[in-house]
KEBA-876899 format. One record per residue (C-alpha): x, y, z; residue number from 0. Coordinates in nm, 2 decimals, always signed. Layout:
% KEBA-876899
<atom X="X" Y="Y" Z="Z" num="NUM"/>
...
END
This chain:
% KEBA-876899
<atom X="+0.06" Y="+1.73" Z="-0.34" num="0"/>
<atom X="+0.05" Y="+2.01" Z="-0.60" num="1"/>
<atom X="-0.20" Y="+1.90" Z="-0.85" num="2"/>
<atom X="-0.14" Y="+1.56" Z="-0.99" num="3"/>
<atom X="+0.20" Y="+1.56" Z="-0.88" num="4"/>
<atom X="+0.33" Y="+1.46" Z="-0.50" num="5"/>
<atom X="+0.58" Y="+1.66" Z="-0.38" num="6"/>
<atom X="+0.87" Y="+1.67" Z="-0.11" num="7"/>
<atom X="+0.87" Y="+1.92" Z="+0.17" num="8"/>
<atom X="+1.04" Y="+2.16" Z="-0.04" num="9"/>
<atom X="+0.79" Y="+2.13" Z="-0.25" num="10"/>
<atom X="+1.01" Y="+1.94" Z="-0.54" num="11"/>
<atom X="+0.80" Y="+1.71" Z="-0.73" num="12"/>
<atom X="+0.87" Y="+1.34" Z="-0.62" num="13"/>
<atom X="+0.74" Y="+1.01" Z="-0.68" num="14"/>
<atom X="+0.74" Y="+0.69" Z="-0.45" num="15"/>
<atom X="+0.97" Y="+0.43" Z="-0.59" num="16"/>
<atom X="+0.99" Y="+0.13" Z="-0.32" num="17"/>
<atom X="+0.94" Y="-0.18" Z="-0.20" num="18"/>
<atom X="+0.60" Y="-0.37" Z="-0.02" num="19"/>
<atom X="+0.75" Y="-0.53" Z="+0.30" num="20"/>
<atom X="+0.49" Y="-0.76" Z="+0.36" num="21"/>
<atom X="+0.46" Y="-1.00" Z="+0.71" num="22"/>
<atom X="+0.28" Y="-0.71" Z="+0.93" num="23"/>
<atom X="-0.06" Y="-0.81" Z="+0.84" num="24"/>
<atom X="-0.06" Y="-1.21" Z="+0.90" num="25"/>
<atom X="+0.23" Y="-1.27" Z="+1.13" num="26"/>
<atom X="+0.02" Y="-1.11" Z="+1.45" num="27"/>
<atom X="-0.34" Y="-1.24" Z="+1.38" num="28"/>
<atom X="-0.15" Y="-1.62" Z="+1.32" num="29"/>
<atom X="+0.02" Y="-1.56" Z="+1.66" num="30"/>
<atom X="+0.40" Y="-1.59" Z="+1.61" num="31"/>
<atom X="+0.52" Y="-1.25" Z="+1.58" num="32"/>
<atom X="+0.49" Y="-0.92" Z="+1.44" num="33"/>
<atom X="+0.73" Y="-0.92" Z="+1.14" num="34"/>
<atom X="+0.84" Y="-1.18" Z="+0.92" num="35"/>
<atom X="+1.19" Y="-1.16" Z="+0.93" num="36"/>
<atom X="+1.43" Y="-0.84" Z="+1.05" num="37"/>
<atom X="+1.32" Y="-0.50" Z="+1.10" num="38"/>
<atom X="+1.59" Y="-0.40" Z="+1.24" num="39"/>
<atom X="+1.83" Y="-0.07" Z="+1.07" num="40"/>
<atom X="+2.02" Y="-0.29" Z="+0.87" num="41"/>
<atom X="+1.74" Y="-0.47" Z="+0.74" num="42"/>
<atom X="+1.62" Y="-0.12" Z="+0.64" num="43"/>
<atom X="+2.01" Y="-0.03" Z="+0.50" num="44"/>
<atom X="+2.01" Y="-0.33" Z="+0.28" num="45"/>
<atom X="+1.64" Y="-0.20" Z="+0.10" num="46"/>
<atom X="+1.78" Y="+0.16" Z="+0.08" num="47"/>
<atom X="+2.08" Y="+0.01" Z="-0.11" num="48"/>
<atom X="+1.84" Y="-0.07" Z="-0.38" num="49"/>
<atom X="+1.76" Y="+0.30" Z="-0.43" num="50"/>
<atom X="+1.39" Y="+0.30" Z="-0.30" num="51"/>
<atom X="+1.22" Y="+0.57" Z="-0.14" num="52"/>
<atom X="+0.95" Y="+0.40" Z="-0.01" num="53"/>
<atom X="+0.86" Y="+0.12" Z="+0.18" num="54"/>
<atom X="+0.48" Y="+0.02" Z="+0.18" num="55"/>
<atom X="+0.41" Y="-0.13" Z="+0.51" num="56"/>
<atom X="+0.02" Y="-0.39" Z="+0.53" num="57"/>
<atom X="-0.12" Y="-0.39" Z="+0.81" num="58"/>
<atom X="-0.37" Y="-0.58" Z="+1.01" num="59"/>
<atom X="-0.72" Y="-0.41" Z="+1.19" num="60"/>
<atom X="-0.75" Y="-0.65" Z="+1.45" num="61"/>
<atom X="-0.36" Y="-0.63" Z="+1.54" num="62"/>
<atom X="-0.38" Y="-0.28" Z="+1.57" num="63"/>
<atom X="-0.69" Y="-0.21" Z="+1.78" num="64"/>
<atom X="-0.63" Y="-0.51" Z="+1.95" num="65"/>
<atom X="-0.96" Y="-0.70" Z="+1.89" num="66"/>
<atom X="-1.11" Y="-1.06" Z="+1.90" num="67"/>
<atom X="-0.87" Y="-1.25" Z="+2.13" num="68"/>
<atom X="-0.48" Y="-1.21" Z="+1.97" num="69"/>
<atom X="-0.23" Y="-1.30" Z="+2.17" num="70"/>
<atom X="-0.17" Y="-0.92" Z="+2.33" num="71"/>
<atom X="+0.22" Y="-0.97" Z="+2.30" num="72"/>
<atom X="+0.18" Y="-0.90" Z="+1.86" num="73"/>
<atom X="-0.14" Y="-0.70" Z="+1.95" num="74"/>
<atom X="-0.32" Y="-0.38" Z="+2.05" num="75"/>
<atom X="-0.06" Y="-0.13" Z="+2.20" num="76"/>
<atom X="+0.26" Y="-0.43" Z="+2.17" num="77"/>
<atom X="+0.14" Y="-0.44" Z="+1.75" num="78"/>
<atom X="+0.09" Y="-0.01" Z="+1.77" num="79"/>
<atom X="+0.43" Y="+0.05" Z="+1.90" num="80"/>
<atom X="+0.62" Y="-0.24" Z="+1.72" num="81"/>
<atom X="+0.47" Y="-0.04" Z="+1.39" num="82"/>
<atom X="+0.56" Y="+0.31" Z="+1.47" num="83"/>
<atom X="+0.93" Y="+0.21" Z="+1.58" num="84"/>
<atom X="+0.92" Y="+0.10" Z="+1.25" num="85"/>
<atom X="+0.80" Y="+0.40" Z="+1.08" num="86"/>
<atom X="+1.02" Y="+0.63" Z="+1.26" num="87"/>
<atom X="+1.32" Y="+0.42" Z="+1.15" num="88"/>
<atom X="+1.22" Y="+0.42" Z="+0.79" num="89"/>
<atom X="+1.20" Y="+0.81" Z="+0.81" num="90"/>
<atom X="+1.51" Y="+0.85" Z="+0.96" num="91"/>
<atom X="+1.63" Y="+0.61" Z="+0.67" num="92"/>
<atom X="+1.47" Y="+0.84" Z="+0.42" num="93"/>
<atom X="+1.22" Y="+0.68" Z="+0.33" num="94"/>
<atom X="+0.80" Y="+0.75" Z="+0.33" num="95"/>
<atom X="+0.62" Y="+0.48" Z="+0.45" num="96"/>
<atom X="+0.29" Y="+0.37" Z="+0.34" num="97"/>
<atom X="+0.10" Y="+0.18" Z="+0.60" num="98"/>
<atom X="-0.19" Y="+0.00" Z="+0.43" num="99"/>
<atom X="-0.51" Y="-0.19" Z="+0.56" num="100"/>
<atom X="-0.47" Y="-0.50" Z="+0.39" num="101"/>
<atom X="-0.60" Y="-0.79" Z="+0.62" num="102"/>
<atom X="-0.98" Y="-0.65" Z="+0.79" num="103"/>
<atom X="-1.29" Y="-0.86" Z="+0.88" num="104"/>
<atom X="-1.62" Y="-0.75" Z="+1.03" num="105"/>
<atom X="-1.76" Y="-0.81" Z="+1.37" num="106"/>
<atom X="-1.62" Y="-1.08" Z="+1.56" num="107"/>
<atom X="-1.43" Y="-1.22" Z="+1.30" num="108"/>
<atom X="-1.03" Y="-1.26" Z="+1.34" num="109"/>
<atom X="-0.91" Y="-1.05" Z="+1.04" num="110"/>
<atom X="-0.77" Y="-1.38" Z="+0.85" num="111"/>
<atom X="-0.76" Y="-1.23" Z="+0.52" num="112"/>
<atom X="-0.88" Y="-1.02" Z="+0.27" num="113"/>
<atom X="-1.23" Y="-0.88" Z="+0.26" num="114"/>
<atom X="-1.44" Y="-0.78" Z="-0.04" num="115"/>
<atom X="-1.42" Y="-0.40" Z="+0.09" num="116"/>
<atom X="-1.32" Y="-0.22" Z="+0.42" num="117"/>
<atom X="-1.60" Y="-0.30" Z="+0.70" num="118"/>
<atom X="-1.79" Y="-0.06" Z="+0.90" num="119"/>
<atom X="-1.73" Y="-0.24" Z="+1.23" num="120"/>
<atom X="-1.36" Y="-0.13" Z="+1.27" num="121"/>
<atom X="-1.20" Y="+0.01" Z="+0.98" num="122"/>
<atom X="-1.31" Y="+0.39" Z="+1.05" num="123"/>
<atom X="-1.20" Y="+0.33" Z="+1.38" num="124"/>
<atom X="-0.87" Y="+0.19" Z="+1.30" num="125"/>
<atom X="-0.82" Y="+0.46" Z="+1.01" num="126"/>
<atom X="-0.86" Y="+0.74" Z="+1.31" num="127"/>
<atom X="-0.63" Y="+0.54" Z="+1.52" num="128"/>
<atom X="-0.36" Y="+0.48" Z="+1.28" num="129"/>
<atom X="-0.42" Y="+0.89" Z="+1.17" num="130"/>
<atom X="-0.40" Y="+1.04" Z="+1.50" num="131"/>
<atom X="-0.07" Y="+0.83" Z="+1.59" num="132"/>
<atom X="+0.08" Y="+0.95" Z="+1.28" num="133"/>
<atom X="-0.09" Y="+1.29" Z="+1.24" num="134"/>
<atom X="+0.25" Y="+1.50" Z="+1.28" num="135"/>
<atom X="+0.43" Y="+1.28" Z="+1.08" num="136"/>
<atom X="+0.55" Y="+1.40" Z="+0.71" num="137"/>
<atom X="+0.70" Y="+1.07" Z="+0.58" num="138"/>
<atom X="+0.35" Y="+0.88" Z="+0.55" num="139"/>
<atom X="+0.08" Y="+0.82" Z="+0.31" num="140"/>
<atom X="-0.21" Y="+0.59" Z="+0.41" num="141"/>
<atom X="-0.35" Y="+0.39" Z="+0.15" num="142"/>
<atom X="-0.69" Y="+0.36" Z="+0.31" num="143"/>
<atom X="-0.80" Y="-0.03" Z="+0.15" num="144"/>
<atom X="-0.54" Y="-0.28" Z="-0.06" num="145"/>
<atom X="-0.82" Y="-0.46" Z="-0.29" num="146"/>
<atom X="-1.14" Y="-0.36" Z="-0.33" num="147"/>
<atom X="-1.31" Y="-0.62" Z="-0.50" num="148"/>
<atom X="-1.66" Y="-0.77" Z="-0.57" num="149"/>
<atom X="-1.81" Y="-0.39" Z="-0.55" num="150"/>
<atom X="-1.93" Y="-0.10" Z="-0.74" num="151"/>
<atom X="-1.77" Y="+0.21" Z="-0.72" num="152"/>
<atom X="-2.09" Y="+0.34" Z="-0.53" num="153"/>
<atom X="-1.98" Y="+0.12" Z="-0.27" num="154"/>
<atom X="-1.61" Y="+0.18" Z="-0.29" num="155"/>
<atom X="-1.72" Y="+0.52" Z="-0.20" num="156"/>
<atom X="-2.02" Y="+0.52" Z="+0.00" num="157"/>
<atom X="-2.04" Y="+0.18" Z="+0.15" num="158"/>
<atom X="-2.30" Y="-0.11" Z="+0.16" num="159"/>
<atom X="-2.45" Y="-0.42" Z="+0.27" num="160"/>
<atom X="-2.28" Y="-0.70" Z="+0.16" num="161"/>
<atom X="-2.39" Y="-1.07" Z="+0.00" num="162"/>
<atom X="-2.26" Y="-1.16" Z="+0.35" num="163"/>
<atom X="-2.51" Y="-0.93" Z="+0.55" num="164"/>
<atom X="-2.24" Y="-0.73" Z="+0.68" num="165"/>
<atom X="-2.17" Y="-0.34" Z="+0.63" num="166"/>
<atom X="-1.86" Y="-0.18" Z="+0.45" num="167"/>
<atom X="-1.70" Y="+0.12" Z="+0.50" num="168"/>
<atom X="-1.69" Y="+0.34" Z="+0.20" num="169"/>
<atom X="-1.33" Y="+0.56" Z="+0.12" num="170"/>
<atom X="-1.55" Y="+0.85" Z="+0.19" num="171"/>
<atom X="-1.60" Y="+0.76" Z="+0.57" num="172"/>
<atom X="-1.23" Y="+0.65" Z="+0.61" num="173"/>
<atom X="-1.13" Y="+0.94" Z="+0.45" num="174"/>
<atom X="-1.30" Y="+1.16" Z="+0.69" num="175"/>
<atom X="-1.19" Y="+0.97" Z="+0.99" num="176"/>
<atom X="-0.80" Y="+1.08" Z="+0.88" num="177"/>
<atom X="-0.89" Y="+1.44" Z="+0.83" num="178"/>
<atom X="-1.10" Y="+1.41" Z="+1.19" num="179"/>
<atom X="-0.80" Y="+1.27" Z="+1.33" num="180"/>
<atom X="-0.58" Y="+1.55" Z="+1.23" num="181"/>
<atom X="-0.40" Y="+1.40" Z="+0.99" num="182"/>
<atom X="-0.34" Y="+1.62" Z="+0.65" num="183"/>
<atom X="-0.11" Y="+1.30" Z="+0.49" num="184"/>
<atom X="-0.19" Y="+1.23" Z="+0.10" num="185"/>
<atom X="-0.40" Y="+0.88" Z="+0.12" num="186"/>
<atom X="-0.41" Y="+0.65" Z="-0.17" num="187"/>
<atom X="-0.74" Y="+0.49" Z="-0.30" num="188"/>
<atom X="-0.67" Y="+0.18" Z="-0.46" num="189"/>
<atom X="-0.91" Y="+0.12" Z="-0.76" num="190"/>
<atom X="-1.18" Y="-0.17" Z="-0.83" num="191"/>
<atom X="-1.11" Y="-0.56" Z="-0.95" num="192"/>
<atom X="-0.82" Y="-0.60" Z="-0.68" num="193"/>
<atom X="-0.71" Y="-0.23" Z="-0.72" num="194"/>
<atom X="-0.68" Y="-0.28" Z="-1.10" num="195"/>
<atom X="-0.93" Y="-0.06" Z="-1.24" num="196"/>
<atom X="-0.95" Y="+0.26" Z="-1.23" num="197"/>
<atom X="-1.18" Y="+0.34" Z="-1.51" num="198"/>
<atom X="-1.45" Y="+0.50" Z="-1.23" num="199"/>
<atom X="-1.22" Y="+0.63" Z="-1.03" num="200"/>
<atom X="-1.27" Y="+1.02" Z="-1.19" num="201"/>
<atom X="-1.59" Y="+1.02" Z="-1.11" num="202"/>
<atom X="-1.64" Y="+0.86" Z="-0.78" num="203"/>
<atom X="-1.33" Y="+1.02" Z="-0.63" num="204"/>
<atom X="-1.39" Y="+1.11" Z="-0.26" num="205"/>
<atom X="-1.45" Y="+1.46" Z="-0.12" num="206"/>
<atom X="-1.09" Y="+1.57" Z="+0.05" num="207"/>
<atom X="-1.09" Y="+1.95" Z="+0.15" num="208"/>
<atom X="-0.71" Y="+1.91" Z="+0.20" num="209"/>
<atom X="-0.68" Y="+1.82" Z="-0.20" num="210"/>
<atom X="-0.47" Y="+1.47" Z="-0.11" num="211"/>
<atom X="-0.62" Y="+1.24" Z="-0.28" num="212"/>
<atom X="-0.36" Y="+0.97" Z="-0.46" num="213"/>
<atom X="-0.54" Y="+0.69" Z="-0.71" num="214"/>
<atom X="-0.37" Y="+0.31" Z="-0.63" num="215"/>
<atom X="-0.32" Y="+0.04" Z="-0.87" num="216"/>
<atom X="-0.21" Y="-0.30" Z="-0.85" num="217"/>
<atom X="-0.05" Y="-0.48" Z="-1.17" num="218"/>
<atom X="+0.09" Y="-0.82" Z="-1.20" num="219"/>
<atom X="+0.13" Y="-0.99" Z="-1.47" num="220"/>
<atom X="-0.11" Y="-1.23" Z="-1.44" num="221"/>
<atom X="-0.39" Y="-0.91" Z="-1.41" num="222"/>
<atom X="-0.66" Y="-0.81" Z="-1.68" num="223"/>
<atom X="-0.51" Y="-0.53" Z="-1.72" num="224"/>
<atom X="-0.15" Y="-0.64" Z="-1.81" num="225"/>
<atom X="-0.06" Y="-0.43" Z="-2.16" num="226"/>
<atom X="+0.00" Y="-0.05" Z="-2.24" num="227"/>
<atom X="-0.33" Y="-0.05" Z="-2.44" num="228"/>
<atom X="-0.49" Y="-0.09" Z="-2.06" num="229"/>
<atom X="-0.30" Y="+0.15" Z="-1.92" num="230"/>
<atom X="-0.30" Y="+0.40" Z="-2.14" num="231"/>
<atom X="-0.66" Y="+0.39" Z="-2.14" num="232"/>
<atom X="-0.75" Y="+0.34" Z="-1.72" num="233"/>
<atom X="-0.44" Y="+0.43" Z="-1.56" num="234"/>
<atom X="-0.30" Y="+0.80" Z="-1.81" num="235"/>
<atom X="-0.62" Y="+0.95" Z="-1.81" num="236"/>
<atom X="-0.64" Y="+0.94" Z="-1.39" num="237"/>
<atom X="-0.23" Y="+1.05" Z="-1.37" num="238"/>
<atom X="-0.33" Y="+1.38" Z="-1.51" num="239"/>
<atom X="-0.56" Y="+1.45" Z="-1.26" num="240"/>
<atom X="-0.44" Y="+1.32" Z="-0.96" num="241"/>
<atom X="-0.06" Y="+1.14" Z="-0.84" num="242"/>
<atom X="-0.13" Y="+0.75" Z="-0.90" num="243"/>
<atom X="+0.14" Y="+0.52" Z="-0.72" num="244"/>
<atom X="+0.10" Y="+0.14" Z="-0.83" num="245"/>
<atom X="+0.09" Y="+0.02" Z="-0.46" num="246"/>
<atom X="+0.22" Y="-0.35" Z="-0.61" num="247"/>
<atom X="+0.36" Y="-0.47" Z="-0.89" num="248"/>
<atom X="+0.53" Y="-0.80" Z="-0.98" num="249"/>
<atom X="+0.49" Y="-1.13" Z="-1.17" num="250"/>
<atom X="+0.50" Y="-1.51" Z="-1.12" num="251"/>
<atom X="+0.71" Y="-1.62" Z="-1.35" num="252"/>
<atom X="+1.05" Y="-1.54" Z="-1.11" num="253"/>
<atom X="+1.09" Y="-1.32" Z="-1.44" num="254"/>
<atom X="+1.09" Y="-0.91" Z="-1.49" num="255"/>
<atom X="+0.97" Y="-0.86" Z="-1.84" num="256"/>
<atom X="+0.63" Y="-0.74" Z="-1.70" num="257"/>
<atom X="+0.73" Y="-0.50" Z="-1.43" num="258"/>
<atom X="+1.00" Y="-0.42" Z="-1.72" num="259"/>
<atom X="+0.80" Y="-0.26" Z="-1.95" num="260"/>
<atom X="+0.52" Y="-0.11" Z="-1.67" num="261"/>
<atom X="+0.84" Y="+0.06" Z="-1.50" num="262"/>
<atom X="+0.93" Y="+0.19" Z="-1.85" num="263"/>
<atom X="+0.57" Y="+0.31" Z="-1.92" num="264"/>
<atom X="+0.50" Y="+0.44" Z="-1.56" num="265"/>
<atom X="+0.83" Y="+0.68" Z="-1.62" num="266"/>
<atom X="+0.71" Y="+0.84" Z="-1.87" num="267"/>
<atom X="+0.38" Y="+0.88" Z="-1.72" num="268"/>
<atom X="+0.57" Y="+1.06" Z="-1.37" num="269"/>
<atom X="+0.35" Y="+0.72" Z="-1.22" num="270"/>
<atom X="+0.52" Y="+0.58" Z="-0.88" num="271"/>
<atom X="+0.51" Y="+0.21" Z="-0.84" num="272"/>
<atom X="+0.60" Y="-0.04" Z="-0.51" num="273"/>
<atom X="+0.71" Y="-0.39" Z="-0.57" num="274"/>
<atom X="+0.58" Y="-0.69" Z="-0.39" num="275"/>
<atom X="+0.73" Y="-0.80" Z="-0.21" num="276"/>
<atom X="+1.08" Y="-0.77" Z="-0.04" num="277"/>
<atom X="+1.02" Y="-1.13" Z="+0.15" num="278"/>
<atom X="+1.22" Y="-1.44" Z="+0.09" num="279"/>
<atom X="+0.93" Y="-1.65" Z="-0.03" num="280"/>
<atom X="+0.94" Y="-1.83" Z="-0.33" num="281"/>
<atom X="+0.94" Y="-1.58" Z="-0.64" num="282"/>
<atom X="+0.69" Y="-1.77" Z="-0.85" num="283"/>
<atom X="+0.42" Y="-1.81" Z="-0.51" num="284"/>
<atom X="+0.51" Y="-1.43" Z="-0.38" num="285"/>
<atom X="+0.63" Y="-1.34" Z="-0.54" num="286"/>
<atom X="+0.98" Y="-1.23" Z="-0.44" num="287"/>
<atom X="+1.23" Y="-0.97" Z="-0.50" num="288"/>
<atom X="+1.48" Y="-1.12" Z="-0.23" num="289"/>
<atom X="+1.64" Y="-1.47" Z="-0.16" num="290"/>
<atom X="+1.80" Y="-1.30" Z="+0.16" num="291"/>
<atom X="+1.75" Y="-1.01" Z="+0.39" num="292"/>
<atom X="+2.08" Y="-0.84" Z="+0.30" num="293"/>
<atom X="+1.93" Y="-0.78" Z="-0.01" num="294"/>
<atom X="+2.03" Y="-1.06" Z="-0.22" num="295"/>
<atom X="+1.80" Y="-1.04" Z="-0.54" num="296"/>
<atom X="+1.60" Y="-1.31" Z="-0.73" num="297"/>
<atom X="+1.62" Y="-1.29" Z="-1.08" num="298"/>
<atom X="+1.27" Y="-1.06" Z="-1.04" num="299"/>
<atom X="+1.44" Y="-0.88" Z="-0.78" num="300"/>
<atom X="+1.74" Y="-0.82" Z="-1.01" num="301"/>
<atom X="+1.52" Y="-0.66" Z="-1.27" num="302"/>
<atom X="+1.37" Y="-0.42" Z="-1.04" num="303"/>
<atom X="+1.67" Y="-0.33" Z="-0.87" num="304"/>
<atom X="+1.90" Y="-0.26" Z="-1.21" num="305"/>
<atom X="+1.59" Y="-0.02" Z="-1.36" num="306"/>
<atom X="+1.58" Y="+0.15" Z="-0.98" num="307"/>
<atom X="+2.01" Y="+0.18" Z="-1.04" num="308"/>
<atom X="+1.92" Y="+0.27" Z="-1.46" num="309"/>
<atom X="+1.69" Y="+0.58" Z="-1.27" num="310"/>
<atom X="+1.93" Y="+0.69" Z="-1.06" num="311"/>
<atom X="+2.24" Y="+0.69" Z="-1.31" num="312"/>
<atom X="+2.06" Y="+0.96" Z="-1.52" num="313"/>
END
């Protein structure tokens, strides 16, 4: 990072432009697999051909510690290799990959689902795991916790005792667990309200010594913030501080008007932004850029794709 731009290793200003490839977070805990679908090199040929270079990659805490009886074949050191395979064939691809903690739970709980906030029972463990794996590794980011929600920013940061009775982890304490790890990788922060506010986000910003700190925010079209009026006012003034990359965007309506005019407002802003999801699911329940995994589009996915091809024609 140089400021509130990320940059290449040349040290050309770059932003991510890619694809979430969701599966790795529910497909272990629910004991069928590791991935949904291929994840093989031409799987990631066919999401290169849409000119991404990025792949944001969700993963699971209890998969990858191995924790709370999985089945140890999609588990523990079976889930930690299946997932850095991965990684090392997106780089050689290309591409940076953004591994995520999107599906946690505290304690003994299997991690089913999204939680309120990181917890403090694993996720500072799994964050130093998942760091010191990748600590030599160029072509990551680590987006420390997909939607915070149901919090204050002072728990965001710092951590607290939920409704529930159980303890988060703050970004502070996972952020430090990277850096202890050895890890000097940018890692996004994704915002409040299902990562999509940022209006505190200035102010409660972690403490980083290594400077690589990248704000997230998630934008559908069904989400409060859904206009230029929001963004202008709670996603511009964090971009000229610090690199934002929307870690999802996307809409229901098997449609691309929305992501249409965010795309065309994010370029001008120099703000990176991931689509959910490259999955064959149903576009309005994903929803879905893809109908196949060669890369055939949906009419969602066709939108994204021809802006992604309008980018890289100029």
């Amino acid at each position: 990072m140089a400021g509130n731009r990320l940059v290449n290793a040349s040290g050309h200003p770059i932003r991510l432009l890619g694809v979430d490839r969701s599966g790795t977070e529910y497909a272990c805990v629910q004991g069928w697999g590791i991935f949904d679908g291929p994840s093989g090199p031409a799987s990631i040929r066919a999401m290169k051909a849409w000119r991404i270079d990025a792949v944001r990659v969700p993963l699971n805490e209890d998969c990858w510690l191995g924790l709370n009886g999985l089945k140890p074949e999609f588990s523990g050191i079976a889930y930690r290799r299946a997932i850095e395979s991965y990684v090392r064939n997106l780089n050689e691809a290309g591409l940076v990959a953004i591994l995520d903690l999107h599906w946690s739970a505290p304690g003994h709980e299997q991690a089913t689902g999204q939680q309120v906030m990181a917890d403090a029972s694993h996720s500072v463990a799994f964050w130093y795991s998942v760091a010191r794996l990748f600590r030599l590794d160029h072509g990551v980011v680590f987006d420390l916790y997909n939607e915070p929600h149901g919090v204050t920013w002072s728990c965001w940061r710092n951590g607290c005792t939920t409704p529930a009775g159980w303890r988060t982890a703050g970004m502070q304490q996972m952020l430090d667990a990277v850096r202890r790890a050895g890890s000097r990788a940018p890692v996004m922060l994704g915002g409040l309200a299902w990562a999509g506010d940022l209006a505190g986000f200035l102010r409660h910003e972690p403490r980083d010594p290594l400077h690589q700190v990248v704000a997230s925010a998630h934008l559908y079209n069904f989400s409060a913030c859904d206009s230029s009026t929001c963004w202008n006012r709670t996603i511009a003034p964090v971009a000229r501080s610090v690199p934002v990359v929307t870690g999802e965007i996307g809409e229901n309506d098997c449609r691309s008007g929305f992501i249409d005019r965010y795309m065309t407002w994010a370029d001008r802003h120099r703000v990176s932004y991931v689509a959910w999801a490259w999955d064959t699911w149903n576009c309005s329940s994903g929803p879905a850029l893809i109908t196949s995994y060669d890369g055939t589009p949906t009419t969602y996915g066709r939108g994204f794709r021809s802006h992604l091809a309008q980018l890289g024609a100029r």
